[in-house]
C-alpha positions as CSV (number, residue, x, y, z in Angstrom):
1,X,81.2,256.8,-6.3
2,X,78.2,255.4,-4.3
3,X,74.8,257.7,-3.9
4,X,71.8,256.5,-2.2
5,X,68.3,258.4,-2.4
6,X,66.0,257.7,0.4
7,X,62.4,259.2,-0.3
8,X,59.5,258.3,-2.1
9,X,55.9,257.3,-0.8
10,X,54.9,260.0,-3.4
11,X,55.5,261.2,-7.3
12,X,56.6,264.7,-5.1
13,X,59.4,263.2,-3.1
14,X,60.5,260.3,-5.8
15,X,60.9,262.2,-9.1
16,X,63.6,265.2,-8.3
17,X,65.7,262.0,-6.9
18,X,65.3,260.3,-10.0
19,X,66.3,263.8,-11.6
20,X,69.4,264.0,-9.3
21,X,70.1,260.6,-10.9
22,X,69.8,260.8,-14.0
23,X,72.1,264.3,-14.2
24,X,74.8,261.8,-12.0
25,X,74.8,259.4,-14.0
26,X,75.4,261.7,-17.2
27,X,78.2,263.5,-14.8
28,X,80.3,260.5,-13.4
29,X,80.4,257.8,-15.7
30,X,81.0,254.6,-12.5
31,X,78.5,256.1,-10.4
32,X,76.7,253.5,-8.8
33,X,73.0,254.6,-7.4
34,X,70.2,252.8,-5.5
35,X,67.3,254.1,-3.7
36,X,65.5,253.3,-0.2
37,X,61.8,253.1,0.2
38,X,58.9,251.1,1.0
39,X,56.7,248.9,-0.9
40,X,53.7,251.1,-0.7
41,X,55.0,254.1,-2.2
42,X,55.3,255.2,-6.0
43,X,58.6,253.8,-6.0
44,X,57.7,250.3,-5.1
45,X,57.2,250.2,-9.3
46,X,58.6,253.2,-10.6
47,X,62.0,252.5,-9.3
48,X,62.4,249.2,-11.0
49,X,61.2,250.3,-14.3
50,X,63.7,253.5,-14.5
51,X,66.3,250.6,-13.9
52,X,67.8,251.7,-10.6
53,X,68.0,249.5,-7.3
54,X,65.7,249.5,-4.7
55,X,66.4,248.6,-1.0
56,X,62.4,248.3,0.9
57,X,62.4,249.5,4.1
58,X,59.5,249.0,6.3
59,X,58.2,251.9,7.6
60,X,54.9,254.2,8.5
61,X,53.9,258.0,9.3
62,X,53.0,259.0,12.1
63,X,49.0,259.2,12.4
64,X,47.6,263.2,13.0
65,X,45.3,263.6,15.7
66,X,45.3,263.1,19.7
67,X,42.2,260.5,19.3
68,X,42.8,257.6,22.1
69,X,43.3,255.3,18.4
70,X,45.5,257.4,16.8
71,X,47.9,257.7,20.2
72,X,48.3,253.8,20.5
73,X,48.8,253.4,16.8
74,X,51.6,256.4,17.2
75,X,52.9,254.1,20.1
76,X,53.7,250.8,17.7
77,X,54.4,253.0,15.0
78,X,57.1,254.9,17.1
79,X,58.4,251.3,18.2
80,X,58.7,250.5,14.6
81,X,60.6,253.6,13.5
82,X,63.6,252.5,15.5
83,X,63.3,249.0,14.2
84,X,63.6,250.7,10.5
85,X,66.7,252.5,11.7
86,X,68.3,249.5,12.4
87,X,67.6,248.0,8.7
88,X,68.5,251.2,7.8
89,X,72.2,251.4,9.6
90,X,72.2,248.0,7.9
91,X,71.9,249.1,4.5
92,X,74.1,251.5,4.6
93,X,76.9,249.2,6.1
94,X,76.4,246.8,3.0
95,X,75.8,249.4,0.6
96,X,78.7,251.5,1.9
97,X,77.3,255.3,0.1
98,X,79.7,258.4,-0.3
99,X,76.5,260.3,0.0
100,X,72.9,259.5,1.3
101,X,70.3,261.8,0.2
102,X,66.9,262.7,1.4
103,X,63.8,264.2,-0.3
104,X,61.2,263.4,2.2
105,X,58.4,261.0,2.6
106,X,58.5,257.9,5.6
107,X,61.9,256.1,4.2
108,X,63.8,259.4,4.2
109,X,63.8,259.6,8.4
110,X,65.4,256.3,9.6
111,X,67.8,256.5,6.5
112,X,68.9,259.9,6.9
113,X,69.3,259.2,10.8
114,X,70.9,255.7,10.4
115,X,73.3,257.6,7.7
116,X,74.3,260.9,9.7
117,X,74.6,258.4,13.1
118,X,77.0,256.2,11.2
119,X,79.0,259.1,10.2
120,X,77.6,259.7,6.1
121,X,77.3,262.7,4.3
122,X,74.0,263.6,4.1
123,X,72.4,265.7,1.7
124,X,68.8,266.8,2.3
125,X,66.4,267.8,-0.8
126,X,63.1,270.0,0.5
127,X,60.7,270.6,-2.4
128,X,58.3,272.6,0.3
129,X,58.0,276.2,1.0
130,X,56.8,274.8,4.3
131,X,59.3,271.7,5.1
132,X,58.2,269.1,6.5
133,X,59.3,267.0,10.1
134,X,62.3,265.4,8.4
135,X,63.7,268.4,7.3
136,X,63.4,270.3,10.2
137,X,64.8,267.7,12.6
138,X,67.3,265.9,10.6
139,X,68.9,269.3,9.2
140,X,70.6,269.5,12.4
141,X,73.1,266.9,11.5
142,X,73.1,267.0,7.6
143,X,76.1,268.0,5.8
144,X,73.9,270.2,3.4
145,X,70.5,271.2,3.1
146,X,68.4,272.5,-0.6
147,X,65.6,274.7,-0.4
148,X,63.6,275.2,-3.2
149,X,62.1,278.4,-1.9
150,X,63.4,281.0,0.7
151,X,60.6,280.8,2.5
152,X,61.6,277.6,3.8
153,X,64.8,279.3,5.0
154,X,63.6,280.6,8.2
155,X,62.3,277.3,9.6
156,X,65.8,275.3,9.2
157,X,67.0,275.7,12.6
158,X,70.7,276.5,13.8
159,X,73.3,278.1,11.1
160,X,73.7,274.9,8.4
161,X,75.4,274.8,5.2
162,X,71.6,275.9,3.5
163,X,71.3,276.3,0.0
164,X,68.2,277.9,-2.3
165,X,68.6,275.4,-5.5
166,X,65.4,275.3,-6.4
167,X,63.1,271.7,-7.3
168,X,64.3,269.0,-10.2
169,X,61.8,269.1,-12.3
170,X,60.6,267.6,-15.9
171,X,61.9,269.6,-19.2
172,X,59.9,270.1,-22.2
173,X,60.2,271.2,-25.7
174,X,57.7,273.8,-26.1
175,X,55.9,274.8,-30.0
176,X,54.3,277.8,-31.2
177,X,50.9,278.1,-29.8
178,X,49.2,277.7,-32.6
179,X,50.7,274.8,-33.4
180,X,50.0,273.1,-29.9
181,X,46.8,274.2,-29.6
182,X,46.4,272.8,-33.1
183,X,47.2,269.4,-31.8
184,X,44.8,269.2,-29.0
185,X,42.0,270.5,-31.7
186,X,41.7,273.4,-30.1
187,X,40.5,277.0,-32.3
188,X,44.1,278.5,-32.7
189,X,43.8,282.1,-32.1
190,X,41.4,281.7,-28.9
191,X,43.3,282.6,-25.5
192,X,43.8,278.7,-23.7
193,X,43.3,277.8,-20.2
194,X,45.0,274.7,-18.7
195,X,43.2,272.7,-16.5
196,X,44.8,269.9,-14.7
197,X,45.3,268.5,-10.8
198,X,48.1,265.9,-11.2
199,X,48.6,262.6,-12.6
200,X,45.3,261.1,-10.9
201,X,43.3,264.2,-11.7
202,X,42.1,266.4,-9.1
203,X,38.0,266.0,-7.9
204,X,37.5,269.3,-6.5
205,X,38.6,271.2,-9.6
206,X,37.5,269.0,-12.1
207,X,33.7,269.3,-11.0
208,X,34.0,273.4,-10.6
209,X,35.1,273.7,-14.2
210,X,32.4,271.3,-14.8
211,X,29.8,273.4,-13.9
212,X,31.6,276.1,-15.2
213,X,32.6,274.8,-19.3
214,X,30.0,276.7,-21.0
215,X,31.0,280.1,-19.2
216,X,34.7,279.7,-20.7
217,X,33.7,278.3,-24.0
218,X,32.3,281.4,-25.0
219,X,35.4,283.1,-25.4
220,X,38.3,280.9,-25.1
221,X,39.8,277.0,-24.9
222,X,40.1,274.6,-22.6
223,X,43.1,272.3,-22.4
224,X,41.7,269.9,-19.4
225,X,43.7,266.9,-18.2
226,X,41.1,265.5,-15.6
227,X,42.5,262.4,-14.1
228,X,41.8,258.7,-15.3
229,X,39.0,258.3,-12.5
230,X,36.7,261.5,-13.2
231,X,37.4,261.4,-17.4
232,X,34.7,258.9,-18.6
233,X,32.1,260.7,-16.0
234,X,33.2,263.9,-17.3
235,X,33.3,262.9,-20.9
236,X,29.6,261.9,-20.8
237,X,28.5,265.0,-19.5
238,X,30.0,267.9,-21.7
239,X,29.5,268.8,-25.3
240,X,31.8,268.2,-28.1
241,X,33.6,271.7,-28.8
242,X,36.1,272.4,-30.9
243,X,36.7,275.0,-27.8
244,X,37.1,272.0,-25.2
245,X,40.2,269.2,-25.2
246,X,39.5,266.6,-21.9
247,X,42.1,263.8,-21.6
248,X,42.4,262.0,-19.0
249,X,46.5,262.2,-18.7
250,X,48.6,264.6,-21.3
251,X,51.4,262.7,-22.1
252,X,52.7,265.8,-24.4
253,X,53.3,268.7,-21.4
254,X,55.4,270.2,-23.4
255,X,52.8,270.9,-25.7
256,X,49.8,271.9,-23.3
257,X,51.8,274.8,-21.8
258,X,53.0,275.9,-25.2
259,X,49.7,275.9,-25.8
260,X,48.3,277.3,-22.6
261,X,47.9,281.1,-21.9
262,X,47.2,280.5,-18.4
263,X,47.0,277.6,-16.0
264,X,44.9,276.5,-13.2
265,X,46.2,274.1,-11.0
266,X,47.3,272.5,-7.2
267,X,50.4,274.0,-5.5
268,X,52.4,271.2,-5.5
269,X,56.1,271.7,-5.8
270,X,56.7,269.7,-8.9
271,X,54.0,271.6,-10.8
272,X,55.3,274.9,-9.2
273,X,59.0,273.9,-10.5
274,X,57.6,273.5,-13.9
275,X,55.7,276.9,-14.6
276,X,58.6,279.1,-12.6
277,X,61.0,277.0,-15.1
278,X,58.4,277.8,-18.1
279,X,57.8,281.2,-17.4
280,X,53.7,280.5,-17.0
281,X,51.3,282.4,-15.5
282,X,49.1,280.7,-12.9
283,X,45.8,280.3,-11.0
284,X,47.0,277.8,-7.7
285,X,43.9,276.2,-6.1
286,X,45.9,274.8,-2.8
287,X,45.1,271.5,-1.3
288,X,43.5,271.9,1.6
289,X,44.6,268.7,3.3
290,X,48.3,269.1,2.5
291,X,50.6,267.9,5.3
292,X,51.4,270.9,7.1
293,X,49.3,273.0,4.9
294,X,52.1,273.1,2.3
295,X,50.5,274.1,-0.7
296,X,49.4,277.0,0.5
297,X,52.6,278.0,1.8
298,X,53.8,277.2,-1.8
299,X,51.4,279.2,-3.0
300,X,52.1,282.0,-1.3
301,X,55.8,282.2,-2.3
302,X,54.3,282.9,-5.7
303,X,51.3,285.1,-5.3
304,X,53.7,287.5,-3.2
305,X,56.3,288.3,-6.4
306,X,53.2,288.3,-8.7
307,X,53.5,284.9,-10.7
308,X,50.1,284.1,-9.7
309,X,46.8,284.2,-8.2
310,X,45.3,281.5,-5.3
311,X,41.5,280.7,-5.4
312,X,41.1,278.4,-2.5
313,X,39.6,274.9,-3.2
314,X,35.9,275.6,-2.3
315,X,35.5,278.5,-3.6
316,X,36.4,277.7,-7.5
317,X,32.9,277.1,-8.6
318,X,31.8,280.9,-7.9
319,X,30.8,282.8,-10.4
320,X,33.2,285.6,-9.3
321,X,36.1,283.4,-9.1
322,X,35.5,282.2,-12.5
323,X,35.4,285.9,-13.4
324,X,38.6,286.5,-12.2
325,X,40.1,283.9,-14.3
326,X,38.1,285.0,-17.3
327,X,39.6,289.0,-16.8
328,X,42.9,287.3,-16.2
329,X,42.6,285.1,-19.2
330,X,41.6,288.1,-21.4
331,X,44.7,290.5,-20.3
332,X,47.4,290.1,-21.9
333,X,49.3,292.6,-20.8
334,X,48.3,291.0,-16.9
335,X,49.5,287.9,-18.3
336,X,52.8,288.7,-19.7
337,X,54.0,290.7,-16.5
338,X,53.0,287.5,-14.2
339,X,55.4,285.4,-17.0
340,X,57.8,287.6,-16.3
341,X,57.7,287.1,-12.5
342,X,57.0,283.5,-12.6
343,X,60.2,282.8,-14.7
344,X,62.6,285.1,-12.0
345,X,61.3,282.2,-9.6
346,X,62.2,279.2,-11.8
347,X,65.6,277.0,-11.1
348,X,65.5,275.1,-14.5
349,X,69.1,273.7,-13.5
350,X,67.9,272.6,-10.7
351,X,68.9,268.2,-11.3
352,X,72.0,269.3,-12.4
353,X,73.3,271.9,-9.8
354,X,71.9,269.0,-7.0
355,X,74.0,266.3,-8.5
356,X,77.0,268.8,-8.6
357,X,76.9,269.1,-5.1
358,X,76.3,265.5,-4.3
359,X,80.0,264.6,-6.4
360,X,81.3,267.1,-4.2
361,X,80.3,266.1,-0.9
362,X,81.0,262.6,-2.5
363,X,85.2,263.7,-2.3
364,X,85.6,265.3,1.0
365,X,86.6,263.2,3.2
């Protein structure tokens, strides 16, 4: 059995293919997997070091805007998409995949296209409340598309085999919270906010809490992951607390949400994956310059069955909002019933049920 995973540019779009991959390769033991993407993209690195194949295609996104320089840069890049088809159809006649699947970003449009024109199985992956152009073109011709909320349902055109399967997202082992918060140095019987905006940290939110450290200190923790680029300028200008933990990556998730009462963070899908899968209770500060707006639409998927609250990027700073999140904090009761919610949402199976439907597109014929 042959799978190929087209998508990448981003941690987002790479990591629930590696998921699908790792569950397929635990599932069928001669199942041979490579992925497509482009040398400028997460993947370029991350690929090779998980130990899979990768097959570059060149290819860009289209640039956003009607600006006279934006239209003639749309014009060579339109001129190059159908070059990258070609590779693509290319690929896939060497290659010769069961199953291509797509989970967005650049590479996963001339793949997917060159794969459902030369007669593939295609299985698409959107992580998106709000999918993006891939989705909602090529799910016209895919043999299945996954959803990870329902949302997303109502912009999938025509009647397609669609499926709600939720995102593949990382597991953790979770402690007691005393014993996490012991580890970060943290007072353990103080309620625990979790701070973080990805991997690289997220500017925005790292300098509201900034201003803001002294106002949570006074009656609970901090559990901050800030990014490598802000943590030596942060570091430098707040005092040592044994109420305040700043790292500049948490290598140990699984114990900051053990840990964590409540967490403040973007809306992107992976992080959403994890707290519905954990059960957390969350603060979502959207990205305001999201493709198509997504986080919010993420967001909103949340805040509408009562796992969560949104405080939009500019306006974390304010006194009130930090209020808010203070009251929250302090509630249990608030806090539990938003768990509760939050869990109802989560698709912890998520790798597994993918790759379960990837084997069985794999034997029709």
């Amino acid at each position: 059995m042959k799978v190929l995973f087209a998508g990448g540019g981003t941690g987002g779009h790479l990591y629930p293919a590696v998921a699908m991959a790792g569950e397929l390769r635990k599932l069928v033991a001669d199942v041979d997997v490579a992925f497509a993407g482009t040398t400028s993209g997460i993947e370029a690195t991350e690929v090779p070091r998980l130990g899979y194949r990768l097959h570059l295609i060149p290819v860009k996104g289209l640039k956003r805007g009607l600006s006279p320089s934006n239209i003639l840069a749309n014009l060579g890049i339109i001129s190059g998409f159908a070059a990258s088809v070609f590779r693509a159809a290319a690929l896939i006649r060497r290659e010769a995949p069961d199953v291509v699947v797509g989970t967005g970003g650049f590479v996963s449009a001339p793949v997917l296209l060159a794969a459902q024109l030369t007669g593939k199985k295609t299985l698409i992956q959107e992580q998106n409340a709000f999918p993006g152009v891939t989705t909602k073109l090529l799910s016209l011709l895919a043999s299945e598309i996954h959803l990870a909320f329902e949302d997303a349902r109502r912009f999938i055109p025509g009647s397609r085999e669609v499926c709600i399967t939720g995102n593949p997202a990382r597991s953790f082992v979770l402690h007691s919270p005393h014993e996490a918060r012991a580890a970060f140095g943290l007072h353990e019987d103080r309620p625990t906010l979790l701070v973080f905006g990805g991997s690289r940290g997220a500017r925005s939110i790292n300098n509201a809490i900034l201003q803001r450290v002294p106002e949570i200190t006074a009656s609970s923790n901090i559990l901050w992951q800030t990014g490598a680029l802000d943590f030596e300028r942060i570091k430098k200008q707040v005092v040592p607390s044994p109420y305040l933990a700043v790292c500049p990556y948490i290598e140990e998730m699984g114990a900051a949400y053990s840990a964590a009462d409540l967490v403040v963070c973007r809306a992107g899908a992976s992080s959403i994956a994890e707290l519905t899968n954990l059960g957390k209770p969350s603060v979502l500060v959207p990205y305001p310059y999201a493709t198509g707006d997504h986080q919010r639409h993420n967001a909103r998927a949340l805040v509408k069955d009562g796992a969560a609250m949104v405080i939009e990027d500019d306006h974390l700073g304010d006194s009130d909002s930090i209020k808010k999140i203070l009251e929250l904090l302090h509630n249990p009761g608030k806090l539990k019933s938003m768990g509760a919610e939050s869990v109802k949402l989560g698709y912890p199976d998520a790798a597994r049920q993918l790759a379960l439907r990837i084997i069985t597109l794999a034997k029709k014929h």
